[in-house]
N, C-alpha and C positions, 0 to 999 in steps of 0.2 A: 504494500500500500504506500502510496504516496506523501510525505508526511505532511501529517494534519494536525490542528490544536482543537480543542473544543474546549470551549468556554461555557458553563453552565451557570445561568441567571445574566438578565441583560440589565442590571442595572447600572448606574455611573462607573463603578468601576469594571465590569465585563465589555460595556463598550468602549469604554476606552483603549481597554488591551487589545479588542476586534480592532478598531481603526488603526492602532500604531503598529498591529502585524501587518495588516491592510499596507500599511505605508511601507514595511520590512517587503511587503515583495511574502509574505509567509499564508499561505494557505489555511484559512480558521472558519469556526461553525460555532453559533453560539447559540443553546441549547435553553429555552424560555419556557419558564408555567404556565404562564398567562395564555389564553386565550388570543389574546389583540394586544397590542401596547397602547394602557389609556395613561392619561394625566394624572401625578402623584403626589401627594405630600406638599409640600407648601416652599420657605425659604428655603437656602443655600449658601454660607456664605466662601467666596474662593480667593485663599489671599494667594500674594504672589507665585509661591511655590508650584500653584495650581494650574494658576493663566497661562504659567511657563509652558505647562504640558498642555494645555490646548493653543499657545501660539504655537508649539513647535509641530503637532498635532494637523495646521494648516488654517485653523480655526479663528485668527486673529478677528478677521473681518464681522464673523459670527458675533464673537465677545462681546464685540464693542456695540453693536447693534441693536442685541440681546439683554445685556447684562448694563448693572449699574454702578458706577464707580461714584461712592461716598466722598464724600468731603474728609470725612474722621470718623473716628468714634469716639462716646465718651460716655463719664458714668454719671449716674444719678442715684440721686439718697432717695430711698422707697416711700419714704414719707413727708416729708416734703420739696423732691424733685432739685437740690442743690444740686450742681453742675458740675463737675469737673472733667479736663482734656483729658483722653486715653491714648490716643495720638493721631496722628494725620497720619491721612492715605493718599487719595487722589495721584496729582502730580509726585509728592513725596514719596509715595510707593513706588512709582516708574522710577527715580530717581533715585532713589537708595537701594531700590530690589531687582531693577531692568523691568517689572512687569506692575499692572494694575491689580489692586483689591477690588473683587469684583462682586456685585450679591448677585444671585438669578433666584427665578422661581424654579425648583426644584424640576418642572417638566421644561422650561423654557432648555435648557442645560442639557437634560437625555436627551430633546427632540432634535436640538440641534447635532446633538453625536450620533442618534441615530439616522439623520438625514445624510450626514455626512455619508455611515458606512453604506446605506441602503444608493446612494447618488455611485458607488465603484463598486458594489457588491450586492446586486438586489436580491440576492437569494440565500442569503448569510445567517440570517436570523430565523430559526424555527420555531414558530412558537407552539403553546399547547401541547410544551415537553416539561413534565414534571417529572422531575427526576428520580427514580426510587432506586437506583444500584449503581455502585461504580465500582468496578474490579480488573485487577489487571490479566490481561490474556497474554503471552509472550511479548513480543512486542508492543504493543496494544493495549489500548482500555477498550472498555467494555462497558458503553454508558446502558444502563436500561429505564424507561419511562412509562408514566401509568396507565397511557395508552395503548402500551401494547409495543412500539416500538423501540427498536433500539440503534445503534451508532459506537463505532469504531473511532480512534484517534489515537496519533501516535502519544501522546500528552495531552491529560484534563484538567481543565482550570476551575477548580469551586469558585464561581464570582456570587453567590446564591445566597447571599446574607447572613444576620446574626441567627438565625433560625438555623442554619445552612445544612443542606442532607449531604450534602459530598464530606461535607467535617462530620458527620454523625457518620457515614460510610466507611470511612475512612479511617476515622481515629476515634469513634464512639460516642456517646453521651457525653453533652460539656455539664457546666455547674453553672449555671447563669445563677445569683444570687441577688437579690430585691435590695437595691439600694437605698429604698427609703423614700424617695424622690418620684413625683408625678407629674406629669409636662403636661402643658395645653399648649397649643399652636392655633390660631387664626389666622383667616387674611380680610384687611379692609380698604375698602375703594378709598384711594385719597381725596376724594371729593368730599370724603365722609370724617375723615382723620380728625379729632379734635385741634385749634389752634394750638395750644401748647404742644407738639410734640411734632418736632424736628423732621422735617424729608429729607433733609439733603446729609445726616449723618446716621453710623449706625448708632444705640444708644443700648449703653447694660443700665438698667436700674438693678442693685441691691440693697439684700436688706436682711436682718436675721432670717434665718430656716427657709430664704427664698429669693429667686430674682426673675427678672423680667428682659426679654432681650428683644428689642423690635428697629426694621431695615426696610428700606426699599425695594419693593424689584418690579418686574416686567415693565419695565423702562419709568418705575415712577409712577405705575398706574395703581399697584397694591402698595400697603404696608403691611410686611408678617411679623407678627408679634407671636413669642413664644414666652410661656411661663412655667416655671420648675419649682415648685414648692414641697418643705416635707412631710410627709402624709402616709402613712401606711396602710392606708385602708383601700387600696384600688391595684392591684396587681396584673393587670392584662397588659402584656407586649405585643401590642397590637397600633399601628397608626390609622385606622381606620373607625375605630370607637368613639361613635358621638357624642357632645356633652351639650350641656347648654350655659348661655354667657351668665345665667343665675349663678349655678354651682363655680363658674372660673372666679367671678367676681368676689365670690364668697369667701376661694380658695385665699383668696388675695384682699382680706377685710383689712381697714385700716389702711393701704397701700395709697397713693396719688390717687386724686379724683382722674388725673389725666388717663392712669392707667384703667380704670374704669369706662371711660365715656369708651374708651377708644375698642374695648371689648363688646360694649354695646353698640357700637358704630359697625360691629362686623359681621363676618357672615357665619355659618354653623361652625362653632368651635368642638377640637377632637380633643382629645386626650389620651395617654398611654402612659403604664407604669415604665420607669428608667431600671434594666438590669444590666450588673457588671458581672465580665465572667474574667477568670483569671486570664493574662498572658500565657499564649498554647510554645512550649518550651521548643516543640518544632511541628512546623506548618505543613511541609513536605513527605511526602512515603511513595517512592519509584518515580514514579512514571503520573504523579497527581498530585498535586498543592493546590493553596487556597489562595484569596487575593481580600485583598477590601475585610469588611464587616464582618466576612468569615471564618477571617483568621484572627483579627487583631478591630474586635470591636470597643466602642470607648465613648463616654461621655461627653455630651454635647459640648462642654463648660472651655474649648479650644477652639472649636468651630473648625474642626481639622478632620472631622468623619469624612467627609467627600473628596478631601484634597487628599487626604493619604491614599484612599482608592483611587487618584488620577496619578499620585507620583507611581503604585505598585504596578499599573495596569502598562503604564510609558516604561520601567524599566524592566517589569519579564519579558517586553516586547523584545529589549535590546538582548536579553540573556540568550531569547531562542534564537535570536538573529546571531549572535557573538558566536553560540556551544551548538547550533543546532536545535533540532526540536528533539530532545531529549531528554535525560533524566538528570544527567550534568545540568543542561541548561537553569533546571529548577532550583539544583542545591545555589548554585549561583544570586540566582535572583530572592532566595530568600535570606541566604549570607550578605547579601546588601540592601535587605529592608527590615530583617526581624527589629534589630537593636531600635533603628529609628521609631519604629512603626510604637513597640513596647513603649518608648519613653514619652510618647506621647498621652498615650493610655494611662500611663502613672501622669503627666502634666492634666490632664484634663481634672484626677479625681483632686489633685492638688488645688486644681483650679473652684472647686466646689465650695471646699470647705472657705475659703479667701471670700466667695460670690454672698456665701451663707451667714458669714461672722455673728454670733450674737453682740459684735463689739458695735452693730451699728442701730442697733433699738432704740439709742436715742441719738441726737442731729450731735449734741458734743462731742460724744464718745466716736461716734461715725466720720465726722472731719475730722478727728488725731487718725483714725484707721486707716481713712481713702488714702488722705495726703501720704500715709506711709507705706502702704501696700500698692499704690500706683504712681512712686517717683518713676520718674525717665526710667535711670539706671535700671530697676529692678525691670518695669517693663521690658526696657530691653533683653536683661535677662533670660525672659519667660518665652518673648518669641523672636528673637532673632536667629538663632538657628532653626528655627523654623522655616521663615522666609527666607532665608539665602539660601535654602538647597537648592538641588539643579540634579533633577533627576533626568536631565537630557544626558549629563555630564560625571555622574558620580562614578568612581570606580567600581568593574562589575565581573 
């Protein structure tokens, strides 16, 4: 057989890996549950590191088009909305990082990568393949699906999420463990947006046991507001479970009237409980590894879920292209993402507990905290090696 990759689950990070094999010249099939590809989930946001992999990707033109580039971002005290810089983006991100901080609507982002691969490869993506087996046959995997069908490739990629059956295939039952924490996400018409609350940056509000994080996208037409409070009473990992703006509102009593209007100003609000599963000590077994949310999923609290599945997806591309499509190729390409991918996953839960402080319950105690937990310095700290990767470029 001719060698082939098959990529299972088409979300951000599976197509991504499709288009930059696509670009390698490399032969791939990517292997989908869904029925159709509809529109999913809400914001996204993609700082430099990201854009990197969709300029190099071919997609510049796309980005800018598409997606929104913020002024800054900054924080706010939960209760009465003080202000302070968390830093600039825009220009200053080009300028310091080569590439733009970008937010999209979560479908604006796949549609556009899925046009891409469907415009050189219309026949790439199968969908109404749920995956139930992957096992290796000599050379070969051995995908099988609930339809009845099954698919051959020299090399399989789990791109299939924190759920993911290729990691349950593969390497068995994970431990996902209930962190405590329950998100809501909306989106509202900026036509509807309360005055007080900024379009043209991103914006953290924190505040004890919770915060609030809300951004532009499809060019300015939405604002996604997401909120993370702790609560142990709702456990479904699930992004599709509806709530209503009473219970967000409620979740979030005593917090800014702004952040209130603006949950009433919008459309059906979801919810899902946040789970952490340990860092997987290795990703890879023959002939099959994972990528994205599969292997190394992690707290929202970095805003780096979708950009780690663009740096993984850009450089197994290079690994198979470098070693082959082989089983070399994988130990390769996860020898230069596990370390990064983990310490982000540790930054993110780090990042929780700083969003959460009970040191901000009242406006005094809250200004000695911000001013000291988001000087320059530390900021930079926290993500500078972040954005200056260059997974065009890392060694591999």
């Amino acid at each position: 057989m001719q060698s082939k990759v098959a990529i299972i689950g088409a979300g951000i990070g599976g197509l991504t890996a499709a288009l930059a094999l696509i670009r390698q010249g490399i032969d791939v099939e990517v292997h989908e549950q869904a029925p159709e590809l509809k529109e999913l989930g809400a914001g996204v946001q993609i700082s430099s590191n990201g854009t990197r992999v969709l300029y190099a990707l071919g997609l510049c033109a796309d980005v800018e088009r598409i997606g929104v580039v913020v002024a800054g971002k900054e924080i706010r005290l939960w209760s009465t909305g003080q202000t302070w810089k968390l830093f600039d983006l825009g220009a200053e991100s080009v300028e310091r990082y080569g590439y733009p901080y970008v937010m999209f609507h979560r479908g604006d982002l796949h549609a556009m990568l899925l046009n891409a691969i469907r415009s050189e490869r219309p026949d790439a993506i199968k969908l109404n393949r749920k995956c139930t087996g992957v096992t290796e046959d000599g050379d070969e995997v051995l995908m099988r699906f609930e339809n009845g069908e099954t698919a051959r490739a020299s090399v399989a990629i789990g791109a299939d999420g924190v759920q993911s059956r290729v990691r349950f295939a593969t390497f068995g039952a994970d431990k996902p463990e209930f962190t405590g924490i329950v998100a809501w996400r909306v989106l509202v018409p900026h036509d509807r947006v309360p005055s007080g609350i900024r379009l043209k940056v991103g914006t953290n509000w924190v505040g004890p046991g919770g915060h609030v994080v809300h951004y532009p996208v499809r060019g300015g037409q939405l604002l996604n507001l997401v909120g993370l409070l702790e609560r142990d009473d709702w456990r479904v990992e699930s992004w599709t479970v509806q709530g209503s703006a009473d219970e967000f509102i409620n979740d979030f009593k005593g917090w800014h009237p702004d952040i209130h209007e603006t949950i009433r100003a919008g459309d059906t609000p979801y919810k899902w409980a946040l789970f952490a599963r340990p860092p997987m000590p290795s990703w890879t077994k023959g002939r099959v590894t994972l990528l994205g949310d599969a292997c190394h999923s992690m707290l929202p609290m970095m805003a780096q879920g979708a950009v780690m599945a663009l740096e993984d997806g850009y450089v197994l591309a290079r690994c198979l292209k470098a070693y082959g499509v082989n089983p070399e190729a994988l130990q390769h390409y996860e020898a230069a993402r596990r370390e990064r991918a983990n310490r982000c996953v540790a930054a993110a839960i780090d990042n929780t507990k700083r969003f959460h402080n009970p040191e901000m319950a009242h406006a005094a105690g809250a200004e000695a905290y911000v001013t000291r937990e988001w000087q320059e310095d530390k900021v930079r700290a926290r993500y500078e090696w972040l954005f200056t990767y260059d997974a065009t470029s890392v060694p591999v």
